[in-house]
N, CA and C atoms as a LAMMPS dump frame, in Angstrom:
ITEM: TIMESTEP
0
ITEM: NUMBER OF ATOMS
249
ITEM: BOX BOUNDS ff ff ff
-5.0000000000000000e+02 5.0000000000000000e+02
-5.0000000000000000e+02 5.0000000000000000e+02
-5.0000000000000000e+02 5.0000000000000000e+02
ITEM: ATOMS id mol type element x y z
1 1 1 N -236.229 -81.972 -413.388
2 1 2 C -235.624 -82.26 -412.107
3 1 3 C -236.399 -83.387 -411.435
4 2 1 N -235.621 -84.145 -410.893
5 2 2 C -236.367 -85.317 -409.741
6 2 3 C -236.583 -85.04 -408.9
7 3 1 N -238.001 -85.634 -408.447
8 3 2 C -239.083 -85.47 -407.319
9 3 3 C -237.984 -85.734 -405.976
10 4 1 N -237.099 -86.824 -406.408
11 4 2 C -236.479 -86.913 -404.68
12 4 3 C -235.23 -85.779 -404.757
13 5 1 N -234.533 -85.538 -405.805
14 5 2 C -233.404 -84.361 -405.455
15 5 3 C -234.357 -83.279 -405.367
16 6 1 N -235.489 -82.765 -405.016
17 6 2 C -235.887 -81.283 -404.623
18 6 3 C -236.123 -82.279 -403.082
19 7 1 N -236.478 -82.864 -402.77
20 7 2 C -236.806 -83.582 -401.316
21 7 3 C -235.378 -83.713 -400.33
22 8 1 N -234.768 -83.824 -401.083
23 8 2 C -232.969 -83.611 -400.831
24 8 3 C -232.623 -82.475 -400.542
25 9 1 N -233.049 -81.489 -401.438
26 9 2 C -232.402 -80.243 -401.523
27 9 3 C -233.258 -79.517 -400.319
28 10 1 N -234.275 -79.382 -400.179
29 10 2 C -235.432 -78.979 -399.037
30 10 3 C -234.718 -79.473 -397.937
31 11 1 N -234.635 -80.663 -397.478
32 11 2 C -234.341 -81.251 -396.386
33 11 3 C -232.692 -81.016 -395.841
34 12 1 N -231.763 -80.768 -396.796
35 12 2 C -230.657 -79.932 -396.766
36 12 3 C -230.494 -78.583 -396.072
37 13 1 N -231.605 -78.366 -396.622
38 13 2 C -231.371 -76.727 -396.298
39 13 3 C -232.428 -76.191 -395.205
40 14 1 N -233.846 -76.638 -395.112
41 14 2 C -234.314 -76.335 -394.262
42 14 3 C -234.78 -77.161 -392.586
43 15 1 N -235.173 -76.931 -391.396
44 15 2 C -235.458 -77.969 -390.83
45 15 3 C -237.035 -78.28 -390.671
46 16 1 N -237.027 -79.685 -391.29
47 16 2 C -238.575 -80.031 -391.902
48 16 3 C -238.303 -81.577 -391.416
49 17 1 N -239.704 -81.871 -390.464
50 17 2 C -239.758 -83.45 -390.14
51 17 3 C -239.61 -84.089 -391.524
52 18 1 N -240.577 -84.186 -392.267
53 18 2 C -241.514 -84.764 -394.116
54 18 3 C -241.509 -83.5 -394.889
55 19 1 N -241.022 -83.978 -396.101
56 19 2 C -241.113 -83.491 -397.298
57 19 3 C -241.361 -84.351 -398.533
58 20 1 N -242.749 -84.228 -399.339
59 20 2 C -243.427 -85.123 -400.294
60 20 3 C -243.57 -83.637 -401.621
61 21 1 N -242.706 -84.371 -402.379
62 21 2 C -242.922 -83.659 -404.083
63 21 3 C -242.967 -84.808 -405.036
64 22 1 N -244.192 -84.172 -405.44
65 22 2 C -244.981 -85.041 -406.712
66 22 3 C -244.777 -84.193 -408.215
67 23 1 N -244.912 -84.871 -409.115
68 23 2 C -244.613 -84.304 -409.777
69 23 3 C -245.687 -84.729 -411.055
70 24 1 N -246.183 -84.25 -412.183
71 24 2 C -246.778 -84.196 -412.613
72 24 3 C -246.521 -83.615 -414.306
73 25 1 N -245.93 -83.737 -415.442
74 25 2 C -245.573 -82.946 -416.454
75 25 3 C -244.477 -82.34 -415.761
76 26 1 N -244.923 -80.727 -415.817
77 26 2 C -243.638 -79.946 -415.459
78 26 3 C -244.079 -78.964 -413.995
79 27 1 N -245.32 -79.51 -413.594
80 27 2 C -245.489 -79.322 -412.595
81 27 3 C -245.314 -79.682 -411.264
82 28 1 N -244.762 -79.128 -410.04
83 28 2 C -244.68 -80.304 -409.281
84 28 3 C -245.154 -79.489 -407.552
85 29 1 N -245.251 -80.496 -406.84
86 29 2 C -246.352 -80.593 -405.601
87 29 3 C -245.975 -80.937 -404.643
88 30 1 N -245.328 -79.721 -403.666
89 30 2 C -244.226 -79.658 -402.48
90 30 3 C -245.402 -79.883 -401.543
91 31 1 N -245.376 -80.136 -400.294
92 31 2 C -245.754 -80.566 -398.949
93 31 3 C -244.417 -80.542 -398.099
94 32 1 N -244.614 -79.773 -397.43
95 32 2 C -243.543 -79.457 -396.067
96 32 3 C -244.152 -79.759 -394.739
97 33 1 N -243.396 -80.292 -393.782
98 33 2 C -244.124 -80.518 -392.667
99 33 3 C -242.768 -80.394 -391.404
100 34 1 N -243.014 -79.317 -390.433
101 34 2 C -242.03 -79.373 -389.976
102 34 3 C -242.949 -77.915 -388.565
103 35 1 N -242.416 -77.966 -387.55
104 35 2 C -242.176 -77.154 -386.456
105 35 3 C -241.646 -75.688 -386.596
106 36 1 N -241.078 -75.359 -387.939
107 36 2 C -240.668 -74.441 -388.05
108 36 3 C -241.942 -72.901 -388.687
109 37 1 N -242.723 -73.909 -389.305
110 37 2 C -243.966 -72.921 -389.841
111 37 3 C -244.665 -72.424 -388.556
112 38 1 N -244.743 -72.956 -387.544
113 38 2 C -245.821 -72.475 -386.326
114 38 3 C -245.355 -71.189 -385.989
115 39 1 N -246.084 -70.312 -386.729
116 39 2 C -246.426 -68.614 -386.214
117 39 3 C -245.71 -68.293 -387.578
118 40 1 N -245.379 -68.622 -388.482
119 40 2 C -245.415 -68.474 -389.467
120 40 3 C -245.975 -67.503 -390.519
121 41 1 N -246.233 -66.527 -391.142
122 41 2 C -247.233 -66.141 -391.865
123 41 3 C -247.156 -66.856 -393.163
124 42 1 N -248.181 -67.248 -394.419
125 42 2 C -248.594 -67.417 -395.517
126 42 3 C -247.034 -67.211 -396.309
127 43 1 N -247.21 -66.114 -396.178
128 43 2 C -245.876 -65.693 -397.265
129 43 3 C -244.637 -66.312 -397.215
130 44 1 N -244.252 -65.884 -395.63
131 44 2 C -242.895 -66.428 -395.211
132 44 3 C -242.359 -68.232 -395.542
133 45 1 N -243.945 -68.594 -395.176
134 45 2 C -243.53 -70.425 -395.654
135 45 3 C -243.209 -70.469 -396.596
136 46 1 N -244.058 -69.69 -397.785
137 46 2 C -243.618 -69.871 -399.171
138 46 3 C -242.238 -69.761 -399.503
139 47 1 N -241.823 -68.705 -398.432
140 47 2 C -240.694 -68.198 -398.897
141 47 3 C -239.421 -68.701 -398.586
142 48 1 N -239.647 -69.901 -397.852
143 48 2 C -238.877 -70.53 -396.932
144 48 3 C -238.495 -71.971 -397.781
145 49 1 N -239.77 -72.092 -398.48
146 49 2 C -239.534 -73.086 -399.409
147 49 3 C -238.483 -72.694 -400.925
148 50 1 N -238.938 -71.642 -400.865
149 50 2 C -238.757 -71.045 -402.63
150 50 3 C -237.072 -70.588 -402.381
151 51 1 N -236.733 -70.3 -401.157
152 51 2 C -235.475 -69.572 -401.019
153 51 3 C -234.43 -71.037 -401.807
154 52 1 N -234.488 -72.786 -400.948
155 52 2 C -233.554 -73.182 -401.542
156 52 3 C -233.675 -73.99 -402.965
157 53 1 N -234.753 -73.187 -403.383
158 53 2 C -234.813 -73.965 -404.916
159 53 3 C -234.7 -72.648 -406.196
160 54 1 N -234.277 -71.406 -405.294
161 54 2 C -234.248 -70.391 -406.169
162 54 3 C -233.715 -70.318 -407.55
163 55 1 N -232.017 -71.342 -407.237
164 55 2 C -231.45 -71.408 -408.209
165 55 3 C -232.388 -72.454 -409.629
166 56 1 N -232.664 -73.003 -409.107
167 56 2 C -233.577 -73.881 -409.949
168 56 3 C -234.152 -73.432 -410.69
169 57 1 N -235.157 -72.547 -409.993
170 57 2 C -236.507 -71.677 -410.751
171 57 3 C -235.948 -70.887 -411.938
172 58 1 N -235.061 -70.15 -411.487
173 58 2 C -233.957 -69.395 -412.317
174 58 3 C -233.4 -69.787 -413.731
175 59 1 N -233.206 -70.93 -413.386
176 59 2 C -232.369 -71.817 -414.602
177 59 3 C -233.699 -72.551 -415.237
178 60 1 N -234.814 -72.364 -414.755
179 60 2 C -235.878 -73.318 -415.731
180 60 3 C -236.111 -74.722 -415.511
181 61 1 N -234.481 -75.335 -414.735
182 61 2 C -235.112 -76.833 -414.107
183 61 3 C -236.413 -76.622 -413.105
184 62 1 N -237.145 -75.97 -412.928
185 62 2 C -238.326 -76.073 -411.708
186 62 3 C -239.165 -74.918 -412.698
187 63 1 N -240.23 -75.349 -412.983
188 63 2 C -241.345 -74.004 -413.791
189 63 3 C -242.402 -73.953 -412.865
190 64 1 N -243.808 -74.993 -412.325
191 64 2 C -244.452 -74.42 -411.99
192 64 3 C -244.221 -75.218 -410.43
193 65 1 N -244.644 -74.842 -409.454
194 65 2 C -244.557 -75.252 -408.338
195 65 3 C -246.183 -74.862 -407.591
196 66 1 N -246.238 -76.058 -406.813
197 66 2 C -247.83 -75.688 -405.703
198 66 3 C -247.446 -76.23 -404.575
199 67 1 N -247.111 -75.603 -403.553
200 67 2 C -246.528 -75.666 -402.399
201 67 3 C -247.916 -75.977 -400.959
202 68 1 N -247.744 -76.567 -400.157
203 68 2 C -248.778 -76.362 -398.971
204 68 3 C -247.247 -76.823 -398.115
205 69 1 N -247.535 -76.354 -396.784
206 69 2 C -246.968 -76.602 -395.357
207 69 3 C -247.699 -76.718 -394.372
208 70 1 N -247.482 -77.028 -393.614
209 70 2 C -247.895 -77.881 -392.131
210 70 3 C -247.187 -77.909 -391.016
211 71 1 N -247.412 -77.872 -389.96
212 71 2 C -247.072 -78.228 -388.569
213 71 3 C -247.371 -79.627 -388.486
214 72 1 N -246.628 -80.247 -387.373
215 72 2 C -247.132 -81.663 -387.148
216 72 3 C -248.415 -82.201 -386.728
217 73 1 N -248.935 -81.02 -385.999
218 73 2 C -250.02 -81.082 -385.687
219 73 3 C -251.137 -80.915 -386.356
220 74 1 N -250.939 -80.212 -387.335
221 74 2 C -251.851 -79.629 -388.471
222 74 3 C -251.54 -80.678 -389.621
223 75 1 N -250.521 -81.305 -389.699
224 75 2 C -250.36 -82.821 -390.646
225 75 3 C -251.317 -83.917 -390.33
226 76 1 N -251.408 -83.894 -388.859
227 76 2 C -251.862 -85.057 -388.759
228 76 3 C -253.539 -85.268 -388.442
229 77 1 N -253.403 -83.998 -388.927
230 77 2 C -255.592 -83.527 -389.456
231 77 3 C -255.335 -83.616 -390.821
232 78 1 N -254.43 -83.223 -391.637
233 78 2 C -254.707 -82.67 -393.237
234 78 3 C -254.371 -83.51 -393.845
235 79 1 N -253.588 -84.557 -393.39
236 79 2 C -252.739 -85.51 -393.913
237 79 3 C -253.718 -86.871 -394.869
238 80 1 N -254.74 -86.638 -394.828
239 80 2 C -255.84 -87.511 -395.29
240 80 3 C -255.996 -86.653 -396.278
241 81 1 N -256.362 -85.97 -396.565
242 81 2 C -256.682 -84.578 -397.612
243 81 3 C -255.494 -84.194 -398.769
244 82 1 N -254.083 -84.653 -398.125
245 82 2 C -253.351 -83.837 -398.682
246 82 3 C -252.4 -85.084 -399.786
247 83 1 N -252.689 -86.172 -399.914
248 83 2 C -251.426 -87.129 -400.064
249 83 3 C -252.189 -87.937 -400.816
């Protein structure tokens, strides 16, 4: 699968300022950044991500995934670190 149709598909479905997937072999390297994680727990982001690529995972186009999220505010500390 291509790095920009999961950036498509994310941005479709959820509301997220930035979304950056890298990709690597068959691995690939989500970054979410959006207003919607604030109060958030750990899990739920994950889960927020994973919900619109479920079908994917399923079918084997998507195997390993490493996800981080952010607030805007928390982007624009990590954002040196993360990219």
């Amino acid at each position: 699968m291509d790095c920009k149709e999961i950036e498509q598909l994310l941005q479709a479905a959820i509301e997220v300022d930035e979304v950056h997937v890298t990709q690597d072999g068959s691995h690939y390297k989500i970054i979410a950044v959006g207003e919607m994680f604030d109060g958030m727990s750990r899990v739920k982001q994950q889960q927020t991500i994973y919900a619109p690529l479920s079908e994917q995972i399923a079918s084997g186009a998507l195997h390993a995934l490493t996800i981080k999220t952010f607030t805007p505010t928390q982007w624009k500390r990590e954002k040196m670190f993360n990219m």
